[in-house]
N, C-alpha and C positions, 0 to 999 in steps of 0.2 A: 504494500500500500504506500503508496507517495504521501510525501508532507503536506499537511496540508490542502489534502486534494488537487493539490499544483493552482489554489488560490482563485479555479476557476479558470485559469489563464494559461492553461497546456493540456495535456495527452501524459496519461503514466504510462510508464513505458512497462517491460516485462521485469527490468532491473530494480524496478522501486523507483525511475530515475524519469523526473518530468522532462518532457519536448513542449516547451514553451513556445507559444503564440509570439508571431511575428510581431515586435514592439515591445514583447517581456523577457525579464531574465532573473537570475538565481536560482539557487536549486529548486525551489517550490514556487518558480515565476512570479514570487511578489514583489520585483521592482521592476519599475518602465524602465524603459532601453532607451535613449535618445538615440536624434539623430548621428550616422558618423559622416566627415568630410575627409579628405587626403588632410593629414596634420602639418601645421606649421610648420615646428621641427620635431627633432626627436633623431632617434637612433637609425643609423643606415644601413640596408640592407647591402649596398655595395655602394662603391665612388660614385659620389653624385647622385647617390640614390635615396632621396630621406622622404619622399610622399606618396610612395607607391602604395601604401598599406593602408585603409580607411581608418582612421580612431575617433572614438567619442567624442563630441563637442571639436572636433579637427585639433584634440589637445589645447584647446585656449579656452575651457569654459568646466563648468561644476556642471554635472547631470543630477538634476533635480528628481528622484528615484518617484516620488510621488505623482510627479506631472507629466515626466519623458521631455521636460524644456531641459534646453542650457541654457544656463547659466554664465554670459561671457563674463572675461575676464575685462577691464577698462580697455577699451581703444580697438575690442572687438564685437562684431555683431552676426545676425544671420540666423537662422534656427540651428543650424552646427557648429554657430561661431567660425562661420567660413570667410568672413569678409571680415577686412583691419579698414577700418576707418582712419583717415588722416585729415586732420580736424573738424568733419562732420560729425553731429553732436549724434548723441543715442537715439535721435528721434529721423536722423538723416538731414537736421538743418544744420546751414552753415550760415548763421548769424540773422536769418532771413535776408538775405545776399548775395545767394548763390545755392546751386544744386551740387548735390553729392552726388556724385559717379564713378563709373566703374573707368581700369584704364581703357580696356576698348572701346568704351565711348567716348572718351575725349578723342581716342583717335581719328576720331571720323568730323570733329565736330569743328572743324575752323572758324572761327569769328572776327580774325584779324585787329582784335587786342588784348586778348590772353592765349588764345589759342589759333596756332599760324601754320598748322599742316594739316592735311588730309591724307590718316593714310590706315592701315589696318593693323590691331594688334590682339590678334585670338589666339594662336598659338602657347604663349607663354603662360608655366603656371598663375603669374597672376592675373591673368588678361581679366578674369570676372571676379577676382579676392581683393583686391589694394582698390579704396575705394579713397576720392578726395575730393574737395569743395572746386569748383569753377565757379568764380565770382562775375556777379551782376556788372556791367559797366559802374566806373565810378567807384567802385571798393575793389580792394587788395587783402591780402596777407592770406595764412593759412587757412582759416577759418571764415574769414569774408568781414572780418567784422572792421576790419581798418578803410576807413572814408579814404579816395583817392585825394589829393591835391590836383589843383588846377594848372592842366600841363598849355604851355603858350612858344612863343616865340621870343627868344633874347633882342631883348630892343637894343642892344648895343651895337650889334652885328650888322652889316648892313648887306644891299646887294644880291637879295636870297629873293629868290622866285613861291608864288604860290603854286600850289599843283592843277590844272588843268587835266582834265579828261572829256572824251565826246563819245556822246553817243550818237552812231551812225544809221540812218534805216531809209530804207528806200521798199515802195511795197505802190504795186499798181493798183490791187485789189484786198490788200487784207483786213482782218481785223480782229477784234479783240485786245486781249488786256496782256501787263506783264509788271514785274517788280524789279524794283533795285534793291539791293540789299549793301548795307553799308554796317561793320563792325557787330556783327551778331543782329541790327535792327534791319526790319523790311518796311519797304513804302506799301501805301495802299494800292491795290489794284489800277496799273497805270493805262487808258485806253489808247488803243495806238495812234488811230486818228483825231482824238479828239481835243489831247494834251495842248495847252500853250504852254509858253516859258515861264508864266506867272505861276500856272497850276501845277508844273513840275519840280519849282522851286517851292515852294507850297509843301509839296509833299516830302522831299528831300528835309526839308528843314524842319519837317512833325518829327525827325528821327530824334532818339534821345543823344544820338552819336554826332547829330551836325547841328553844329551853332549857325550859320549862313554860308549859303553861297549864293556864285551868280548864274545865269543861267541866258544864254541866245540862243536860237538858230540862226544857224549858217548853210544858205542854200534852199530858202523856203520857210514860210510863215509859220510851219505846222512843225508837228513834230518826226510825219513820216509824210512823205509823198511818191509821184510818181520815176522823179526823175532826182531823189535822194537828199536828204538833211542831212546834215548832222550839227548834232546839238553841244554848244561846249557848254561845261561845268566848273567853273571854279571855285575851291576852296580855300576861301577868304580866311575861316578863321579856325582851320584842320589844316596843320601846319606839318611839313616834311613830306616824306616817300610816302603818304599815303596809299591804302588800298585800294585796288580796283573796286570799282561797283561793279556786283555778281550781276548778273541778268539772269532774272527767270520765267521765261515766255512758254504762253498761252494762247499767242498769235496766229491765226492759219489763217491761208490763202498765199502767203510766200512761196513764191517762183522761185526757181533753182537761180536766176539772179538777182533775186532779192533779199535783202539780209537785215537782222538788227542787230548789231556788234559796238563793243568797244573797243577804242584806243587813249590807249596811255604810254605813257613813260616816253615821248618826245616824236611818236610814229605820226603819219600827219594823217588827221582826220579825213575819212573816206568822199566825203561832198563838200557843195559849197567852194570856199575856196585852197580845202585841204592843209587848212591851219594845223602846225605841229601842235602835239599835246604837249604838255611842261611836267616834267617831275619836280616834284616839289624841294625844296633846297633851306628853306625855311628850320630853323629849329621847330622841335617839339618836344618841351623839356619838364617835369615838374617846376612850380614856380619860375618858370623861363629861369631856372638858373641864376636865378639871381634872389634865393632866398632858401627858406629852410622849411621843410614840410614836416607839421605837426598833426598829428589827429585831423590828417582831411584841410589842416589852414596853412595858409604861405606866410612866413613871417620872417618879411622881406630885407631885402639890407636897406640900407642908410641911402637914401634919394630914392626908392623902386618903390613905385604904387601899383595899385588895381589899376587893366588896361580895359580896354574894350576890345580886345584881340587882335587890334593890328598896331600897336604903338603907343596909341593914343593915349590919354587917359580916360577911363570907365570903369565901370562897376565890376568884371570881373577880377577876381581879388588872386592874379598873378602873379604879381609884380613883373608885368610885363611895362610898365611906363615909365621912364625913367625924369623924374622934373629937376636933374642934379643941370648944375651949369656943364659939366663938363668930365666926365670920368678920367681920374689919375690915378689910379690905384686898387687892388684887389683890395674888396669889402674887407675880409681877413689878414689885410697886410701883406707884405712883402714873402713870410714863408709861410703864408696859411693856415697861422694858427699851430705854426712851428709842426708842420704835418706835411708841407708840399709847397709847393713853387709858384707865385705867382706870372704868370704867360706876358703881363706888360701891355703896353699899349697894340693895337686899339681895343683887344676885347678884355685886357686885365681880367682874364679865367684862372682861376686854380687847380693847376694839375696835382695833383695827391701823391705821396707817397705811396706806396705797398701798404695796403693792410687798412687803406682810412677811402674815406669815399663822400661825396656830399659837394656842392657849391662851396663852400669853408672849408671842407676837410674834415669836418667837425664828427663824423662818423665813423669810430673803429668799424670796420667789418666784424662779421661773425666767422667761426668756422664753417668750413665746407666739406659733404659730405655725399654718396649718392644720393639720389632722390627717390625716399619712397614712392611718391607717387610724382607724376608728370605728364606730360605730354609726350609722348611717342614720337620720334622724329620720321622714322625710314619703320616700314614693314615689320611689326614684330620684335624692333630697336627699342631700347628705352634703361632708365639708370646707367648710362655712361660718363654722362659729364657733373664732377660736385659742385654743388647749390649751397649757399648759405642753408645753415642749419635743416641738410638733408631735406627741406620742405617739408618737416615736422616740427616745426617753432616759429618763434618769431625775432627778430634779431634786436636785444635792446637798445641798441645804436652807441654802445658801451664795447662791446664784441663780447658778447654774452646772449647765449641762445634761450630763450625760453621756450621749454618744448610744451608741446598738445600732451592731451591725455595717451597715455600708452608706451610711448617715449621716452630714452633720456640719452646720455652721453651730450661730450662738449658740443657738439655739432647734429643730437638729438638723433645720432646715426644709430642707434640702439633700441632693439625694440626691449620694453624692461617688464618685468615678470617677478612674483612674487613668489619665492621658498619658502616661506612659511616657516622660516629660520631651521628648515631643516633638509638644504639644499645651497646649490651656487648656482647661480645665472652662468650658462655658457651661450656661447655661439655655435651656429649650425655646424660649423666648421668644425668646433671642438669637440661638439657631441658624438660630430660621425666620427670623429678618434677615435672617442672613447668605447663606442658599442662595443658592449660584451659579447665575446665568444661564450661556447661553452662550459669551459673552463671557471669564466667569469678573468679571464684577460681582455687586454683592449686590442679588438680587431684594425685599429688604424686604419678607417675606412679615409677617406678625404673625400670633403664638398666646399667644390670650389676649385677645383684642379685648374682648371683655365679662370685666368682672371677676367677676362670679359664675356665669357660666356652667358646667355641670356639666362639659360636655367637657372643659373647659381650665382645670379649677383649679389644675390643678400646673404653670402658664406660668411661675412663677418657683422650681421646687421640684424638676422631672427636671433634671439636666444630663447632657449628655454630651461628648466631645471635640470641639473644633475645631483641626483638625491644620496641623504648621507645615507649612511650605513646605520643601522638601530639592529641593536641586543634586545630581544624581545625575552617577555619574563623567563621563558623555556630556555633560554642561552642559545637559541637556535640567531645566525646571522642574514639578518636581511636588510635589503634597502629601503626606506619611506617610498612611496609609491605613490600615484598619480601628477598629471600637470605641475601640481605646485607643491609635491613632496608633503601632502597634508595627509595624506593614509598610514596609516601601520597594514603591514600586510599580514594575515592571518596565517595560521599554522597550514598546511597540507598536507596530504596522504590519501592511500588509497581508498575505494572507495568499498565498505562491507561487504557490499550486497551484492557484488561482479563478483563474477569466476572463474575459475580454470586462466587463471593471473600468477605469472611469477616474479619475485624478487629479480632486480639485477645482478648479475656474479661478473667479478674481474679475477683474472690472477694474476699475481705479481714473480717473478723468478728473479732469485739472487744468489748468485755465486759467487761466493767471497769469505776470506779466511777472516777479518779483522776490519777494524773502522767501523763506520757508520751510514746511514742515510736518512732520509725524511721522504715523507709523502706530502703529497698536495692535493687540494680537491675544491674545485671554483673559488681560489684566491688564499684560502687559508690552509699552511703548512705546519704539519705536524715539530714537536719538534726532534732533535736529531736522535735515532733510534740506534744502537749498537747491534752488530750482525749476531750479537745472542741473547735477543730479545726474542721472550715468549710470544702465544698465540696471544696470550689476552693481553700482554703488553703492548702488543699491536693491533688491538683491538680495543684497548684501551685509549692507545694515542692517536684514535683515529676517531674516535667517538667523545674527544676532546674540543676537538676543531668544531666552530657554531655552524659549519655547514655541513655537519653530520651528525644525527641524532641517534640511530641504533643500524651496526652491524656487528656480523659474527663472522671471526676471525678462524680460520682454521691451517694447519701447515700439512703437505705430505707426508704420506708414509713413511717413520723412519727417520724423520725430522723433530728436532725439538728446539731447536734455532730459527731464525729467521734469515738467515743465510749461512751456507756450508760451502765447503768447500766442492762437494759432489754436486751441489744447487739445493735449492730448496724452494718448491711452490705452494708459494703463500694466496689460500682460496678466501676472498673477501665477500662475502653479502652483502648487500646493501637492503636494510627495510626501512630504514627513514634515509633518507630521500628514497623515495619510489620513482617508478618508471623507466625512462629507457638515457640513463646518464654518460656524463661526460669521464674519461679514463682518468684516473688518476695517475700525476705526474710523480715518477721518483727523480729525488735528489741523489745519485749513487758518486758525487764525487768525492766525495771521503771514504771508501771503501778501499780494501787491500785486498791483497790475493798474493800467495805464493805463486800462482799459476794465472789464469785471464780470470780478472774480471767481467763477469757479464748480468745482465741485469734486461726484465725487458716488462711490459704491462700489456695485456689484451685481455677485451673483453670473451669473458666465456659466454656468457646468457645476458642478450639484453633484457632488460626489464620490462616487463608488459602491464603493470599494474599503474592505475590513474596515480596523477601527483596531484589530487583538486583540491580546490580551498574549500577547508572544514570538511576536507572529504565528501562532497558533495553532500549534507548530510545534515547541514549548518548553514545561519548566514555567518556572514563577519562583521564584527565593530569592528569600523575600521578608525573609529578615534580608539581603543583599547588595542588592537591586533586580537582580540578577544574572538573563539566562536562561540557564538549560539546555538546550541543542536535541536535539532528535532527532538518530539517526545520518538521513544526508545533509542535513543543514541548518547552515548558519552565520550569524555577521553578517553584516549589509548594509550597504550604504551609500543606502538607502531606494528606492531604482533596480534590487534584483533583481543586482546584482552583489555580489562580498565589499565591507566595508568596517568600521568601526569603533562603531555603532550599537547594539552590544552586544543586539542582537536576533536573532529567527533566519529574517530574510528572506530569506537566501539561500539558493540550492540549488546542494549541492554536489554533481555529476555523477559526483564519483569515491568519494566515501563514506569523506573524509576527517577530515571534521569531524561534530560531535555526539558524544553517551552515549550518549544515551537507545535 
């Protein structure tokens, strides 16, 4: 009879042993199962290999036993804790400012003022995990929550062009509508035939991206005709290499010679009288450079006011206007602020040292780091070039990073995780070292082999726990377990109720007149044992070591040493640790021999009996390492009888022991 009746939530099977319902688990199916995702980090199956294997909560979150949620961990979300947010909040807002997204979405998403390619990134593990803010026009920083400053044109500078662009159309019988799109905004629905230059400027100028332009045709009244317009545009108060305006048409009845195109960047306009277009030359600077940008304000030097975006002076508060009689000198002095260089006449700019940045100089940089999240340059490309504070912080204009939730390291290039004081933060890199063999040695996997390679950018940048080692009350050796090294791991062993199950057997041979050796057995070495040591002697110093709890020692026929000079095969059991184990290593370098020494370990009989937690039989506290057993079930003394093993291998006939 299964425990519990398997709580409603499985099938008893013939062994006593529930098959729990998809979504439950534990011996008697009383806890929900969450979801699993490929994990963060964790231990490598081979080079480069650390997410092939699904885990709980993708290893970044608590599984909530009652609900089947996770429970993330800060700075992660998702039902499996599959997604790391980079400063969008728990709710997926970034300051009300912008949208959080995935990388493959920005890939595709150009706006041409935070985001300036179009290109595709699905491949790479994180193309739909590393999620980050894309800000509103007008706000910056990680999070979105930093107001832009008002970017203009340095009034000192003279001789700079604005940017011109035309739009071309020539159409004998079309019609219908189309959009410009300028800086992530689109105009309204534009009709082909019907536009004048007043209604086109009009709509250009509803944009939140354009402050004014001007607007003709050249080559006709309208905005398309028979025998071709084109229309120019210029950006009076959108200053530099401005972006093209996207065209997005809706237009039919165009003839294979009839088109609506633009040109820019100095090509000459298709109609009319094929006026070159102008790239813009114009600065386009925060506070036109001539001030210092605070929370969204420009706070200007000494003569530089608000302009009206071409020089002048007005209301917008650039300091784009200059009312000084006469500029002689960088605002900051001659070495800007003992940071950098003043340039001298005529535009007296400050070039900056290494490491300071700003109009003044006045700005230590931050450290630089990859970039969690980013924009995708090329195909499936991305985290190659470092960003002030990995674009998980914000830089306090000190050179000091303050990182987002999740975060830390000087340049926030860390992702940080909590041990629960009973572990160390490593990196991906470290942990695939560290994965244990067998044995319980460190397999020396490496992740991260090629340093730019796309899989394993963040070989020095995921960390996760590497958990300490805990003596549990049995003296048996194990490590804290889960994510954040918060579990005691529970006793194990076979499980009662299975059958026709045998112990593990190894034998060990040593032939040797004199000296010594030691055994070993997943990290813990007996200590040094003399070649005329008894059976229980070594049987004794092997049932010492916390990662063996009970075997029986036995020697050959004819033998009452543990090494001779003839040989002598030392027959080991294994009943606690069950199953099918790793070979115990001998130390034989201190041994003698009149004649050769020889020494060698194989397994005789792998072990076929379960190694489950609580002997499947139990739950576990896993704040105690504690099991719970079932009614009729007790501890064992790994033999099937009662004993002190704090597990639930025994079976008790009278149904005196257990809860559950």
């Amino acid at each position: 009879m299964c425990p519990s009746g398997c709580n409603g939530h499985g099938v008893c099977n013939t062994a006593n042993n529930c098959a729990c319902f998809d979504g439950y688990t534990g011996f008697d199916c009383y806890k929900r199962q969450c979801p699993f995702g490929a994990p963060w980090v964790g231990f490598a199956r081979a080079d480069d290999d650390i997410r092939t294997t699904p885990t709980e909560c993708s290893g970044r979150g608590k599984c909530n036993r009652d609900s089947g949620r996770c429970e993330c961990d800060p700075g992660f979300m998702g039902h499996a804790c599959n997604r790391l947010r980079v400063g969008c909040s728990a709710n997926n807002n970034c300051s009300g400012h912008g949208r959080c997204l995935s990388m493959s979405q920005v890939a595709t998403m150009r706006n041409d003022y935070n985001l300036f390619y179009s290109t595709t990134y699905t491949t790479p593990w994180d193309a739909e995990r590393i999620f980050g803010c894309v800000c509103d026009y007008g706000y910056n920083g990680v999070d979105c929550a930093q107001p832009s400053c008002p970017h203009g044109d340095d009034p000192i500078t003279t001789g700079q062009l604005d940017e011109v662009q035309a739009l071309s159309c020539r159409c004998a019988s079309c019609s219908g509508t189309f959009t410009l799109g300028f800086r992530g905004e689109t105009t309204r629905a534009l009709d082909v035939q019907a536009e004048t230059a007043a209604t086109l400027k009009t709509a250009l100028e509803d944009l939140a991206t354009i402050r004014f332009v001007t607007v003709s045709f050249d080559g006709g009244t309208a905005l398309c005709d028979s025998d071709g317009v084109s229309t120019l545009i210029t950006f009076t108060h959108e200053h530099g290499d401005v972006p093209a305006l996207v065209i997005t048409s809706t237009v039919a009845g165009f003839s294979d010679a009839d088109r609506l195109t633009l040109q820019t960047d100095g090509a000459a306009a298709q109609f009319g009288a094929a006026t070159p277009t102008v790239k813009g030359t114009k600065e386009w600077l925060p506070c036109s450079r001539r001030g210092v940008c605070q929370f969204g304000v420009c706070l200007c030097d000494s003569g530089f006011e608000a302009s009206d975006g071409r020089g002048g002076q007005g209301t917008i508060n650039d300091c784009g206007y200059y009312s000084g009689g006469g500029l002689t000198a960088c605002a900051a002095g001659a070495r800007c602020n003992n940071r950098g260089t003043c340039s001298g006449a005529p535009g007296f700019i400050c070039q900056c040292d290494d490491g300071f940045s700003g109009p003044n100089c006045l700005t230590r940089e931050c450290p630089k780091g990859r970039a969690w999240f980013e924009e995708p340059q090329a195909n499936n490309v991305a985290h190659l070039t470092p960003v002030p504070c990995s674009n998980a912080g914000t830089c306090s204009g000190v050179g000091l990073c303050i990182c987002v939730e999740g975060f830390e390291g000087v340049a926030c290039d860390r992702s940080n995780g909590v041990c629960d004081n009973r572990g160390r933060c490593k990196t991906a890199r470290e942990l695939a070292a560290l994965t244990p063999t067998a044995s319980f040695g460190a397999a020396g996997f490496v992740y991260g082999s090629e340093p730019n390679a796309a899989a394993t950018w963040d070989a020095d940048m995921t960390q996760g726990c590497y958990c300490d080692k805990v003596h549990s009350h049995t003296s048996t050796s194990v490590r804290y377990s889960g994510h954040n090294c918060a579990k005691i791991p529970c006793p194990s062993g076979d499980d009662p109720w299975t059958a026709n199950q045998e112990d593990e057997v190894q034998t060990v041979s040593c032939t040797a007149d004199s000296g010594s050796f030691a055994l070993s057995f997943r990290g813990e070495t007996t200590r040094r044992l003399p070649t005329s040591s008894s059976a229980a002697q070594v049987e004794a110093a092997l049932e010492s070591l916390r990662t063996i709890t009970s075997v029986s020692v036995t020697f050959s026929v004819g033998s009452s040493t543990a090494c001779t000079a003839a040989g002598t095969t030392i027959t080991i059991t294994f009943h606690s640790p069950s199953g099918d184990l790793p070979l115990l290593i001998m130390d034989a370098a201190s041994l003698l021999s009149s004649g050769t020494v020889a020494t060698s370990v194989m397994q005789t009989r792998a072990g076929s009996k379960e190694d489950s937690e609580c002997n499947n039989r139990g739950r576990c506290d896993e704040d105690s390492g504690s099991c719970i057993c079932s009614l009729h079930h007790a501890s064992s003394d790994a033999l099937g009888g009662y004993g002190v093993l704090d597990d639930c291998g025994a079976v008790d006939a009278f149904m005196t022991h257990g809860e559950l």
